[in-house]
DRENTIZA-653251 format. One record per residue: x, y, z of N, C-alpha, C in turn. Coordinates in steps of 0.02 Angstrom, whole numbers, plus 50000, padded with zeros to 5 digits. Atoms other than C-alpha are relative to their C-alpha. Layout:
NODE  n_c1  n_c2  n_c3 ca_c1 ca_c2 ca_c3  c_c1  c_c2  c_c3
NODE     X     Y     Z     X     Y     Z     X     Y     Z
...
//
This chain:
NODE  n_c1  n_c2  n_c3 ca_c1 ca_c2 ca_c3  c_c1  c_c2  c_c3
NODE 49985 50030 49935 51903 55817 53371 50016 49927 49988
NODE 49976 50069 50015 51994 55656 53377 50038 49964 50062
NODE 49966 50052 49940 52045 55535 53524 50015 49933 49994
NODE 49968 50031 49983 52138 55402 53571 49977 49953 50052
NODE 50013 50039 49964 52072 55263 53664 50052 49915 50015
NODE 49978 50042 50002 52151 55114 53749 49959 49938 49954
NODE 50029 50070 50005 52018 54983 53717 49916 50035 49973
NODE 50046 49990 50044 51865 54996 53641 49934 50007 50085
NODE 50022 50042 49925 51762 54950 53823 50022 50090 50046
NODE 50005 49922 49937 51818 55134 53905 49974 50059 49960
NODE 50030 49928 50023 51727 55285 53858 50059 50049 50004
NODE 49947 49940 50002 51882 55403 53895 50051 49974 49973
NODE 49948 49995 50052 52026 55454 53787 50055 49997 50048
NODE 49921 49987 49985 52217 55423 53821 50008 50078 49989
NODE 49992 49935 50007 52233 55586 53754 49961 50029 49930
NODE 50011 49958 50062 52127 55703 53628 50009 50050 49986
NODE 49988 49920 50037 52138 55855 53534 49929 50026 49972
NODE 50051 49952 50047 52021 55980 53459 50012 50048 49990
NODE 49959 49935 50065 52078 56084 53316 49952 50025 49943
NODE 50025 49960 50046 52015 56212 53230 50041 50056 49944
NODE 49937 49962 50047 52118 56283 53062 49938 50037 49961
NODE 50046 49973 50056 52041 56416 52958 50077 50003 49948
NODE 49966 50004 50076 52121 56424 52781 49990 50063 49981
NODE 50029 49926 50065 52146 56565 52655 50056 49957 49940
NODE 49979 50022 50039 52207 56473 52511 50030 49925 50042
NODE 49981 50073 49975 52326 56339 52560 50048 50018 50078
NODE 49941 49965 49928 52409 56445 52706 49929 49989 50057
NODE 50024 49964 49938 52347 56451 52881 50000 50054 50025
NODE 50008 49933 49960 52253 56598 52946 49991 49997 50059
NODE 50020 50008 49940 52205 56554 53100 50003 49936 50046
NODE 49994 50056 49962 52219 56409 53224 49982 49991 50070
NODE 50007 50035 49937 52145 56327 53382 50028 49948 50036
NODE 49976 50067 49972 52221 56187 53467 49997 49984 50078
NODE 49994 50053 49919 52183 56067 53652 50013 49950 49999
NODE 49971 50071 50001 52269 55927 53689 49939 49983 50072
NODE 50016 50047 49926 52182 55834 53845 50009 49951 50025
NODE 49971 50075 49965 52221 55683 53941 50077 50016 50010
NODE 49914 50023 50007 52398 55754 53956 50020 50059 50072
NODE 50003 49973 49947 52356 55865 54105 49947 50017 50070
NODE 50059 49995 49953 52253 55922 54248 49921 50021 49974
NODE 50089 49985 50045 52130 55993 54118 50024 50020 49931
NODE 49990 49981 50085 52124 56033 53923 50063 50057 50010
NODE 49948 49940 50008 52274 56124 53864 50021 50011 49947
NODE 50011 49991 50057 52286 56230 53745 50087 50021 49957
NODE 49928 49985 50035 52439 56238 53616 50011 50063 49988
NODE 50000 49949 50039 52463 56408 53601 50052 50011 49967
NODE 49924 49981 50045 52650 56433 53544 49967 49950 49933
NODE 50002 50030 50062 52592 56292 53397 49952 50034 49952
NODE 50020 49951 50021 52464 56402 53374 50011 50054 49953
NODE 49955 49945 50055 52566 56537 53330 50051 50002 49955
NODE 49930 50021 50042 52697 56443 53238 49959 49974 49927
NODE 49997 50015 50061 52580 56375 53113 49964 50061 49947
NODE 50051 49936 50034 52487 56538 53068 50040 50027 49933
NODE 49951 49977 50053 52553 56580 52887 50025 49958 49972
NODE 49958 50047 50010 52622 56424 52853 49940 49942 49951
NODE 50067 50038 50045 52538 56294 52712 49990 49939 50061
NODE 50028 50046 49940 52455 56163 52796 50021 49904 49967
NODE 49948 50050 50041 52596 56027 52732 50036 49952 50061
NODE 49962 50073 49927 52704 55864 52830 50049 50049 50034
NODE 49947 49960 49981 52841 56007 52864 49972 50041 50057
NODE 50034 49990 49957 52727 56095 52959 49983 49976 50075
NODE 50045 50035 49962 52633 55957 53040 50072 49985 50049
NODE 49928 50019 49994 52814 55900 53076 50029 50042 50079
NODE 49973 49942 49941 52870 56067 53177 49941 50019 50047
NODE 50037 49984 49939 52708 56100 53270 50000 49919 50030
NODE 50006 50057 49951 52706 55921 53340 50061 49973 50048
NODE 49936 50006 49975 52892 55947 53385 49984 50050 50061
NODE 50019 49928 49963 52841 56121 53464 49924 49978 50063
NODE 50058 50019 49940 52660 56029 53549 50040 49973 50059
NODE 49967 50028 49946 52791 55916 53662 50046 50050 50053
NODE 49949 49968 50004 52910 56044 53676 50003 50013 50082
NODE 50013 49977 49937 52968 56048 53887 49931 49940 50043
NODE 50046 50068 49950 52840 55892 53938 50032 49970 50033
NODE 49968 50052 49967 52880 55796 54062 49956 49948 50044
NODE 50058 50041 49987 52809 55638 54080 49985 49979 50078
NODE 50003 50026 49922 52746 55560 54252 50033 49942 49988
NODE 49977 50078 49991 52803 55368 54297 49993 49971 49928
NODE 50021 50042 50048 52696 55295 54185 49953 50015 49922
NODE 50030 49969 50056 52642 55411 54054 50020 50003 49949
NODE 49947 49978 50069 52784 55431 53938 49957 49989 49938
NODE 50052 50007 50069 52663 55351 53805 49963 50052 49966
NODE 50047 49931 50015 52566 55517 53796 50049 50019 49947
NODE 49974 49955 50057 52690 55609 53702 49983 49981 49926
NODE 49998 50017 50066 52709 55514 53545 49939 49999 49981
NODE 50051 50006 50005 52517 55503 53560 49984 50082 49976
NODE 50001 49917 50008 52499 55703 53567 50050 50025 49930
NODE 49952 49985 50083 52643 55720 53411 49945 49978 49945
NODE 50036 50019 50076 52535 55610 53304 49921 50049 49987
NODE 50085 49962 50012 52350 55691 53339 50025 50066 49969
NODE 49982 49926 50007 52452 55862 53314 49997 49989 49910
NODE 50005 50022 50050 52497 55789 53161 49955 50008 49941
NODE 50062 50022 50021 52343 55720 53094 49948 50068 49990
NODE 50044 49942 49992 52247 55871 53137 50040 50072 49944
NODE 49983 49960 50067 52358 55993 53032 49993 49971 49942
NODE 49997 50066 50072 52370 55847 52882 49928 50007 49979
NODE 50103 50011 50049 52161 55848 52873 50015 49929 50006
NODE 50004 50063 50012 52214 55668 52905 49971 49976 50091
NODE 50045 50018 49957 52071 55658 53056 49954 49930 49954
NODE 50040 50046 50006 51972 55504 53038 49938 50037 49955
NODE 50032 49978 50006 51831 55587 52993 50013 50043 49936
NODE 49981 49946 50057 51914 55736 52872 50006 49943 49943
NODE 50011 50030 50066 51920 55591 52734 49938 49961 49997
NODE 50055 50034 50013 51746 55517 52749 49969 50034 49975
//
């Protein structure tokens, strides 16, 4: 689980995720994914879901499901910021490059 905060001073996220990958070697068997802060309530990626299942868990990857998480958004007024926010966590979260996954 990994979020996005403006300021250090607000308890809630711009937008987080929580991802769950199981492995069988270096491929993906399985996958969870919620974005939140980017709708009326958690939402879950399923097409990225199913796009990365089988697939190593590499930038090419991370690449096409974070193309595929936006895929059809449309921002409000003043949201547009979300997206690129939601690409990178998508990112990050396939990569193992969560805050946390290198400590």
């Amino acid at each position: 689980f990994e979020k996005v905060r403006d300021r250090m001073v607000w308890d809630f996220a711009l937008v987080n995720i929580a991802a769950s990958l199981n492995m069988s070697g270096a491929t993906v068997s399985d996958a969870r994914m919620v974005v939140n802060g980017v709708a009326a309530e958690p939402y879950r990626l399923d097409a990225v879901e199913a796009a990365i299942k089988g697939r190593p868990r590499d930038k090419a990857t991370a690449e096409m499901a974070a193309d595929l998480a936006v895929q059809g958004a449309v921002p409000l007024r003043h949201n547009a910021y979300k997206i690129p926010l939601v690409k990178a966590l998508v990112k990050r979260a396939i990569r193992g490059e969560a805050e946390w996954a290198t400590s």
